[in-house]
C-alpha positions, -999 to 999 in steps of 0.1 A, spaced: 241 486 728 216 453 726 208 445 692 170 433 692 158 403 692 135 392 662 118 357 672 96 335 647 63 347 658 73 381 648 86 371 609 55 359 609 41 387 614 55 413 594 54 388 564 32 395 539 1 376 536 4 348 512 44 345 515 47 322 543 89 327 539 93 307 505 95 318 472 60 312 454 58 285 433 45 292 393 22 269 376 38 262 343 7 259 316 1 225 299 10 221 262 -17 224 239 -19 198 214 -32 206 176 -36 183 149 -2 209 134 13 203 167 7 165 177 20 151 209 56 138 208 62 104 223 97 85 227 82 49 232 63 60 196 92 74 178 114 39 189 91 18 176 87 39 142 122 38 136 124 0 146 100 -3 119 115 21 93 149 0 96 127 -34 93 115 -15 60 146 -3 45 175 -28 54 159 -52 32 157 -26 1 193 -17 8 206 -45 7 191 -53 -27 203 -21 -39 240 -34 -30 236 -67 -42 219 -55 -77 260 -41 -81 278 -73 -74 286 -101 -95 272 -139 -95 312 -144 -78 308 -109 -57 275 -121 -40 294 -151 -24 325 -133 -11 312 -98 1 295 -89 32 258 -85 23 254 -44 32 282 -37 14 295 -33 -23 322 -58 -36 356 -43 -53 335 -50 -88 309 -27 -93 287 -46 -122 249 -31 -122 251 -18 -155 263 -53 -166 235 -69 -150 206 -48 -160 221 -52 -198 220 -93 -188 189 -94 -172 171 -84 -202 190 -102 -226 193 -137 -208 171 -164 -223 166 -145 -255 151 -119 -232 122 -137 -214 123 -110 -188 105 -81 -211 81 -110 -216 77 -118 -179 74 -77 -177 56 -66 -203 31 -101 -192 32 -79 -159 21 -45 -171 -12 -64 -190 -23 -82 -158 -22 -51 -141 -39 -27 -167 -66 -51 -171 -69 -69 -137 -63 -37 -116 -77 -11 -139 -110 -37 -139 -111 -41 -104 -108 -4 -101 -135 6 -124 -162 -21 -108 -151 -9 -73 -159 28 -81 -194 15 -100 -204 -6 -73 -191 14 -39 -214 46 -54 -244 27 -61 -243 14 -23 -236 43 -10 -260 71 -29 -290 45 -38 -315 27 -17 -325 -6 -23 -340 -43 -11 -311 -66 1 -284 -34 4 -274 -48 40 -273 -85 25 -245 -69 1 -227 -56 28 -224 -83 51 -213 -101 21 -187 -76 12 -173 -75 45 -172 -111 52 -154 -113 19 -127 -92 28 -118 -113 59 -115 -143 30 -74 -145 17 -76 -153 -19 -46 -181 -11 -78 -198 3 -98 -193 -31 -70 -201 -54 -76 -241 -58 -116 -235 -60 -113 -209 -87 -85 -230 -106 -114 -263 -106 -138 -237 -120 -117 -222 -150 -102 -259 -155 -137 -266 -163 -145 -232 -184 -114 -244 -203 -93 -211 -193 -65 -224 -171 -30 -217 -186 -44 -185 -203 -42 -151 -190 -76 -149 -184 -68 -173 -157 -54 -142 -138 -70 -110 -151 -109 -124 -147 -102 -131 -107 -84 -104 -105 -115 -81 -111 -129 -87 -79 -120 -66 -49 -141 -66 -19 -118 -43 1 -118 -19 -32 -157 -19 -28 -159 -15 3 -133 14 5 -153 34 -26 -187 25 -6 -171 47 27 -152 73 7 -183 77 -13 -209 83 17 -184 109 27 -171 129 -5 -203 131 -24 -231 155 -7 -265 141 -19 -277 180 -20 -255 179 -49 -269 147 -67 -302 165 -60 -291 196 -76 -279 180 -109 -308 159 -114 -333 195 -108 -309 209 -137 -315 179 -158 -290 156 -158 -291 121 -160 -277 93 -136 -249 87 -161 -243 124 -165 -245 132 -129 -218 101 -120 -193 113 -144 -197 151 -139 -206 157 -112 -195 121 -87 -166 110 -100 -143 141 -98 -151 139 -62 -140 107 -60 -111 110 -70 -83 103 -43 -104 69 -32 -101 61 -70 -62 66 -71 -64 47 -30 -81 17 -45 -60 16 -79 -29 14 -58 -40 -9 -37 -53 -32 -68 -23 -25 -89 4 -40 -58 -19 -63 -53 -18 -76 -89 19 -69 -94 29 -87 -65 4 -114 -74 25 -151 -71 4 -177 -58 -29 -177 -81 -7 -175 -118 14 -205 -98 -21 -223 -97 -36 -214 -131 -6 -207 -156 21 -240 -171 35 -215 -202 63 -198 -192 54 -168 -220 24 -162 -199 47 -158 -169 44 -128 -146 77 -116 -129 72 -130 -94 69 -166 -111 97 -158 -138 119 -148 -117 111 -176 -92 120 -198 -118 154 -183 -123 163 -185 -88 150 -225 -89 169 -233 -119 205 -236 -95 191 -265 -83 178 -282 -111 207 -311 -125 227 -288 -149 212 -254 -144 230 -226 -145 233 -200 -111 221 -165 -120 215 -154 -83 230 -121 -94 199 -112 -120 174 -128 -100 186 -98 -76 190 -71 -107 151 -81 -116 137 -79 -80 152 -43 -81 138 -37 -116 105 -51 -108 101 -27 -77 112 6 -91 76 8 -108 56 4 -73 81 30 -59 74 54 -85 37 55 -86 37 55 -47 59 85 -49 37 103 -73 6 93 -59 10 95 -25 -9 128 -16 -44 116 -34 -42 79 -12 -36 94 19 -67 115 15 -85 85 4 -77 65 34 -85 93 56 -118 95 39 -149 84 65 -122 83 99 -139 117 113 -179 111 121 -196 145 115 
């Protein structure tokens, strides 16, 4: 018996229609991206954690170095702890050295930045809602002045302002570094934004048909909606303040009025001076100190300035 012979032409044939002889090939469906499901990138997530370890290696190794001794500092590998473990002795001497200048320095600190940032705070919210919610002559003046003021560094103001309170009679005072602290043009202009967006004027409309006043209406009815750009621009003010070195460098000579980046500046100079004693080991123990604060309220915070920065990024 002959088997029989199949040729090409006839697999052809008795093929199925739409099988030419390979197995079909099944479109996968794209990925859907959602704002709950972003897209996931490797080149972003590198360069995230490049900049996470740019963050922390430098808050790590103050950490260590807060536990080491003025001896330890010089003998142990920076990212590590030294055989003596000392923080508790240096927090204790930190605040005790020089008849305990440091509370000074801090408690110097904490007034600059209840009054400077709480200030600047307050006339941001005042002035950010009357430019957004009211209409009148020379509002796009004040804007173009606002934002030009922003791109101005206030290293660039400092020797300007110092000739004007030298004159006024304030240098040397702490008014020398609450009064230009009040002003914050990127405070203003982030409560002008977040206003527009968080307070509907249907709502102004409605208060002032009930009755109320423009005072009333602001503080009942506007200012619990502003709210996270308030606690945005406070933090902004308040780092802004704490971290403030170059304009008290400019305007204060007393030591007592002192903030902590120029007291302990002056700790860390005093090694060099003829005589002075090395204290490298507190000047690290007071960064620490000085930072825990800014940590803290960033911690606490951080859900009501995240809003507030997000506030205005999504045109309706």
């Amino acid at each position: 018996m002959t088997s029989p012979v199949v040729t090409v032409s006839d697999r052809s044939a008795t093929a199925p229609s739409g099988a030419s002889g390979s197995t079909p090939r099944l479109r996968t469906p794209r990925r859907r991206h959602s704002p709950g499901r972003p897209r996931r990138s490797v080149l972003l997530t590198v360069l995230t954690g490049l900049v996470l370890l740019y963050s922390l290696v430098p808050l790590v190794w103050l950490a260590i170095s807060a536990t080491k001794t003025q001896e330890g500092l010089s003998r142990s590998f920076g990212l590590w702890f030294d055989s003596d473990f000392a923080l508790w002795e240096n927090i204790s001497e930190t605040f005790t050295y020089n008849d305990g200048v440091f509370t000074r320095w801090l408690l110097n600190t904490l007034l600059y930045v209840v009054l400077g940032a709480g200030g600047a705070t307050f006339l941001a919210v005042l002035g950010g809602y009357a430019l957004a919610k009211f209409d009148f002559p020379g509002r796009r003046a004040v804007f173009a002045v606002v934002i030009g003021a922003v791109a101005v560094p206030g290293t660039a103001l400092a020797v300007p302002t110092f000739l004007m309170f030298s004159e006024m009679g304030l240098t040397n005072t702490p008014w020398a570094v609450i009064i230009p602290s009040l002003i914050s043009p990127f405070g203003l202009y982030l409560m002008w934004v977040f206003a527009s967006e968080a307070i509907p004027t249907e709502l102004m409309e409605a208060a002032r048909i009930d009755g109320a006043g423009e005072v009333r209406t602001f503080f009942r009815v506007a200012l619990p909606l502003l709210a996270p750009g308030i606690v945005t621009v406070l933090l902004f003010t308040m780092v802004a303040t704490w971290n403030n070195y170059f304009l008290p460098l400019v305007m204060l000579k007393d030591p007592d009025w002192y903030p902590l980046t120029l007291g302990l500046n002056s700790w860390n100079a005093q090694a060099a001076t003829a005589g002075g004693e090395a204290v490298f080991n507190l000047v690290v123990t007071g960064s620490l100190i000085t930072i825990l604060p800014l940590i803290a309220a960033f911690l606490l915070l951080q859900k009501y300035w995240q809003s507030g920065l997000a506030a205005g990024s999504v045109k309706e």
